[in-house]
N, C-alpha and C positions, 0 to 999 in steps of 0.2 A: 723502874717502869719500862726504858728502854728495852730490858732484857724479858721482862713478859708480852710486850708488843712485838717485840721478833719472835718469838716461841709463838704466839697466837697468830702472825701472818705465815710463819712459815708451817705453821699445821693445817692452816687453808688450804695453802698453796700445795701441800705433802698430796693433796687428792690425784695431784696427777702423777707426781712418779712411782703414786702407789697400784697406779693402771699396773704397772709390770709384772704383778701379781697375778693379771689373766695371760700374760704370758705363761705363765706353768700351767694354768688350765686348757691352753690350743689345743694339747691332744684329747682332753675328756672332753671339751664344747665341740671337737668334731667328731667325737666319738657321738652325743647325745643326738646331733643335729643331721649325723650320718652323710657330714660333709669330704670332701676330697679334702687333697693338701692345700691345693693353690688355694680353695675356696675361704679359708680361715681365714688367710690375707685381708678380708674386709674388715675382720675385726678391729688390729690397728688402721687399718685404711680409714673407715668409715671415721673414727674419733680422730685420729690425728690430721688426717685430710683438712675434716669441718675446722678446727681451730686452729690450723695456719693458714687458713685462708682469709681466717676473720682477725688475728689475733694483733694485728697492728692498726687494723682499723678501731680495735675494742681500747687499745692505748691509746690511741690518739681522743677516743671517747674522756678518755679516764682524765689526760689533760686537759681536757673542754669542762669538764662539769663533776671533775675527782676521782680520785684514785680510791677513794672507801668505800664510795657509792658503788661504782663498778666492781669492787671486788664482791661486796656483800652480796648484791645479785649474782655473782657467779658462782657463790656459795648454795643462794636458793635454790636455784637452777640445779647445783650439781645434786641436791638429797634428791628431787624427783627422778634426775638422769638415772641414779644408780640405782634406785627401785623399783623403777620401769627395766631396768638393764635384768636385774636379780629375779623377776618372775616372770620373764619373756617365757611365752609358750610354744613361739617355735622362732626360726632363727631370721626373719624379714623384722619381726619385730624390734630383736636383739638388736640389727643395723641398726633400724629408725631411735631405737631409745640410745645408742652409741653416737649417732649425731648429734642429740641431745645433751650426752653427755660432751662434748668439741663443743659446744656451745660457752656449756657452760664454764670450761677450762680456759677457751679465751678469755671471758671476761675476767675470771680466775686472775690467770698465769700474766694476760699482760699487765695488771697493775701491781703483782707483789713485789718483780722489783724495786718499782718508784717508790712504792711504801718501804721499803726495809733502807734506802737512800736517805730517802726524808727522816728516817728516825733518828739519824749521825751528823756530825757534821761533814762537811764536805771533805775534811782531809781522812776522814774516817770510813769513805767513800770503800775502798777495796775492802776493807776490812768486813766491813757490813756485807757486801756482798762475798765475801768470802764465808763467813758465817752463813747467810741464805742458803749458798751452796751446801755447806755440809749438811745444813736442816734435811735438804732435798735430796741428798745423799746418805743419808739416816734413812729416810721413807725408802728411798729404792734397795737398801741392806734390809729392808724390813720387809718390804715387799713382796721377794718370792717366796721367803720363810711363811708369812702369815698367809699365802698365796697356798701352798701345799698343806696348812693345818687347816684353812677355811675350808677346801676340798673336802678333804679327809671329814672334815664334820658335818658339812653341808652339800656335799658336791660343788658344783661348778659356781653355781648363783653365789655360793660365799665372797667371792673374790669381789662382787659388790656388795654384798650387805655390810663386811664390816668394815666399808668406810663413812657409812653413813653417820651413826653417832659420831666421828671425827667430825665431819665436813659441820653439824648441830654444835658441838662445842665448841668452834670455833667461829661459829655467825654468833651464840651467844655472847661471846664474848668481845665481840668487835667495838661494840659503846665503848666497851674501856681502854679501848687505845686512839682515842681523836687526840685527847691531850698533849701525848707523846711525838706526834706531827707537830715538830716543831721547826721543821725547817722546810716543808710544805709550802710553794706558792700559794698564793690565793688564786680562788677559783675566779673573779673578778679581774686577778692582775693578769692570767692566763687566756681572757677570754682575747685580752685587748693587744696581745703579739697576734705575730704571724702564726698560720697553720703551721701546726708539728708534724707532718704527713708532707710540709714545702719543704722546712727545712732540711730533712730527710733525703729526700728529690735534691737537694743543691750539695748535699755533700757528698752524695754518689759521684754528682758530674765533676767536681772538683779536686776528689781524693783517691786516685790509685790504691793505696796503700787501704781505705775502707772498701773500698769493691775486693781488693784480693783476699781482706781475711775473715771477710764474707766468704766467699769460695770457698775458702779453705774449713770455714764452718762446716758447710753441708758438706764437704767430701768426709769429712771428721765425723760426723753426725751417721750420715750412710752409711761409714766402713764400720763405726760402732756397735749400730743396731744390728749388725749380724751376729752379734753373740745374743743376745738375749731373744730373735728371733730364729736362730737356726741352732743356738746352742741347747734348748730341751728338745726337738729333735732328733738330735745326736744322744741324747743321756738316754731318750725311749727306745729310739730304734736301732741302735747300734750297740749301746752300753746295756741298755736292757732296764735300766733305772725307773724307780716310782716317782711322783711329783715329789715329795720330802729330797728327795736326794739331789735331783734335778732344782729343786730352791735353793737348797745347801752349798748348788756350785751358784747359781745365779746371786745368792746373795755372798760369795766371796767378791766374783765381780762390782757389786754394790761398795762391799766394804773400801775395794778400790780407787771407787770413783770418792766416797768420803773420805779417805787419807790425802787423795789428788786435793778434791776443793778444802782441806782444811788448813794444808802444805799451802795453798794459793796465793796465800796477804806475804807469807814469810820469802817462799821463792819471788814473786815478782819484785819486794822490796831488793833482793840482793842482784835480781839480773837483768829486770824491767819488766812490765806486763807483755811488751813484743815478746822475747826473748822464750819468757816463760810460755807463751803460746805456743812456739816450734818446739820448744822443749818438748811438749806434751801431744802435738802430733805425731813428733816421730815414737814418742811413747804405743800411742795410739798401734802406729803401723806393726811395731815390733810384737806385741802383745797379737792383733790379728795371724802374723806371719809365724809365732810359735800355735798359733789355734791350727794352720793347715797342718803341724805337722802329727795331730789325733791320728789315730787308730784305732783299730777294731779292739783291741789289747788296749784299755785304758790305763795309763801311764799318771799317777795322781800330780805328781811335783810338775809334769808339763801342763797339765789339764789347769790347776789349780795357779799355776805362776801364768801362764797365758791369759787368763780371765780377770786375775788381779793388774798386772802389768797396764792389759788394754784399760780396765775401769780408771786406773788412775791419771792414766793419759786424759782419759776422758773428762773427769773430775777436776784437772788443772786447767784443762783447756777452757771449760764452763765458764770457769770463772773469770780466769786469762781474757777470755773472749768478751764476755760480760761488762768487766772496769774496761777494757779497749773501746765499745760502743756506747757506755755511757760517759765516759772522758769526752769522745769524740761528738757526741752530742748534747745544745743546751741545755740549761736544768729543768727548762719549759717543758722540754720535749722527753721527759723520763717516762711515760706510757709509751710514747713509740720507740723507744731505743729497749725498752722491756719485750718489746712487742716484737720486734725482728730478732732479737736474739732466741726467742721462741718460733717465729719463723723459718731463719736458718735452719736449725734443729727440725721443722717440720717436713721439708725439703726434702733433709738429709733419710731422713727416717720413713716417706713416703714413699723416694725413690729406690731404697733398698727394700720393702718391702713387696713393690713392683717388681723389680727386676731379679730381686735375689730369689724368690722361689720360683718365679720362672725359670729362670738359668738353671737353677738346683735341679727341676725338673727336668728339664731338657738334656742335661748331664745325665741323670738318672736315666732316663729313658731311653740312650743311645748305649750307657752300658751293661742295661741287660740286653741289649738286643746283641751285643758282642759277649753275651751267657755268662756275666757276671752276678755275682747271687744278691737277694735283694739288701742287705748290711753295704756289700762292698759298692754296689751302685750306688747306694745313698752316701756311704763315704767320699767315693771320687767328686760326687757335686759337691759334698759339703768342700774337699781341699778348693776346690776351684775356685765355690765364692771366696775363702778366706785371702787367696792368693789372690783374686782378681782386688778384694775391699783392702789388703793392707797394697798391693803397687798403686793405686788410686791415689791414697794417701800419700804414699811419697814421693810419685809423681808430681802433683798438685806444690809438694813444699819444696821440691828442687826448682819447679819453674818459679814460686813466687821466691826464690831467693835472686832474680835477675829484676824485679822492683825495689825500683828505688825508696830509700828509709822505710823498710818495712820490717827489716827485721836488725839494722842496725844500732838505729834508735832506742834508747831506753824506754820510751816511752812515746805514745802518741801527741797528735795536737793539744794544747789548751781546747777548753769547748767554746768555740763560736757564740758570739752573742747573736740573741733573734730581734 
């Protein structure tokens, strides 16, 4: 029963990393909408914005009053989001039903972790989450692939209809996993501790070592999302590529991030969950720093070993990062410790979409005015971001190697009682 209550929370939870599938649609939703470049940028904006803003407060909900409660609503919520998303008639509306849809992903996304915790026992802890991960890392290998055949058969709007029967199957099916919560507080014994939104608050001010790999999160998070937001860019306007081909490389990068978190229970057991976290940064940077070295001349073994590399960094780190914040926080408080790990990530993935098509653009625009043609202009910004998001990265893990027990230690604190 265990194992169908993780397959049933993590097909829930699959709605959001199955977004990455309107990533292969950016060029045809601004082709429809007869948007510029930058302008796309709302698309993830507008969704991911709204539910990192909300998505630790929706955990700390989930601690107050359940973790099934809150997911189930985030389920409801999300079949309206994506069918308001799928026949938006023009592109104000798209935004408003995208907020909608960040609505519903917080309530979502902060409570699957606590739930797939609570399905294990405690020492089963990485484990579980390491599984979650790959669940989530299935959905983003599936994502751009079902992302360019939705297209292909329905245009753009596909990329949300066919998650709706998902998002159905999987509220149906929720009854049958209450049983399986078997290591679940009570909602009665949770009312009566401290706020999990305090304890949070106290472990910032007392722990170096959880502020730096926070940090190190969102620069992780940031330097990441530039492949899946600047890498079908590169396959349209450079490579010359359809959305099929451009999924085909997005979901190597997926399959990446699925070998990284499935590697996750087994590396952190032989070198620590610290350990495994630098690991998988410096993965991170490496993977971005062969992405600048593209050309106009597509090169498949660089292309395809750059996009996997980065994913897997990224895939290790998830999880790395994930057992680090929930170790480090009590078991009261697993909506909030669900909830800033999706934060982090919101941060990361906001700021880069802020800044990196900016820059791209401004790159772009400086080198055709020195009469470079429009492929190579768009190339020189894409090396740019790649170089600017993987030195970020290694910046960030060279200074946090001068904190103390942060990456010496096998492991972090025991969790704090509340």
């Amino acid at each position: 029963m265990n194992i169908f209550a993780l397959l049933i929370v993590g097909l829930g939870a699959s709605i959001a990393p199955l977004d990455f599938s309107v990533n292969v649609a950016f060029p045809a939703i601004t082709q429809a909408f007869a948007l510029d470049t930058q302008a796309i940028r709302w698309i993830p904006l507008s969704y991911v914005l709204t539910y990192g803003v909300l998505v630790i407060g929706f955990g700390a909900l989930g601690d107050r009053i359940g973790h099934l409660r809150v997911f189930r609503l985030g389920l409801i919520m999300g079949v309206v989001a994506l069918t308001l998303c799928a026949v938006a008639p023009n592109y104000l509306w798209l935004i408003l039903a995208r907020v909608l849809q960040g609505i519903s992903m917080a309530l979502t996304l902060s409570c699957a972790p606590a739930l797939v915790t609570f399905l294990y026992a405690e020492h089963e802890r990485t484990r579980a989450l390491s599984a979650y991960g790959s669940m989530t890392s299935i959905a983003s290998l599936v994502a751009p692939l079902a992302g360019g055949l939705s297209i292909a058969l329905m245009g753009w709007p596909g990329v949300y209809w066919f998650r709706v029967p998902l998002a159905l199957i999987a509220l149906a099916a929720l009854p049958r996993i209450q049983s399986s919560l078997r290591h679940h507080p009570t909602t009665a014994t949770t009312r009566k501790n401290t706020s999990t939104l305090f304890l949070l608050i106290k472990i910032f001010k007392t722990s170096p070592p959880f502020i730096w790999i926070n940090i190190i999160s969102i620069m992780v998070q940031m330097g990441s999302f530039t492949i899946p937001l600047l890498a079908p860019y590169y396959l349209s306007n450079v490579a010359h590529w359809g959305p099929t081909e451009t999924g085909a490389v997005l979901a190597v990068w997926a399959s990446g991030t699925l070998i990284g978190s499935a590697l996750a229970a087994r590396i952190a057991l032989r070198i620590g969950t610290n350990r495994a976290a630098l690991l998988a940064g410096w993965l991170c940077a490496t993977g971005l720093t062969m992405s600048a070295l593209w050309s106009i001349e597509v090169v498949l073994p660089l292309l395809f070993g750059a996009v996997f590399i980065q994913g897997a960094g990224l895939g290790l780190f998830q999880v790395s990062y994930s057992d680090w914040v929930v170790r480090t926080l009590p078991v009261q408080a697993r909506g909030v410790a669900g909830g800033l790990t999706v934060f982090t990530r919101t941060i990361g993935v906001v700021s880069a979409a802020l800044l990196w098509l900016w820059s791209l653009e401004q790159v772009r625009l400086e080198a055709l005015t020195e009469g470079l043609g429009t492929d190579a202009a768009f190339l020189r910004g894409f090396h740019f971001i790649c170089w600017l998001s993987a030195t970020l990265i290694a910046l960030t893990l060279m200074a946090s190697s001068f904190v103390r027990n942060l990456w010496l230690s096998r492991h972090t604190a025991s969790p704090p009682q509340g």
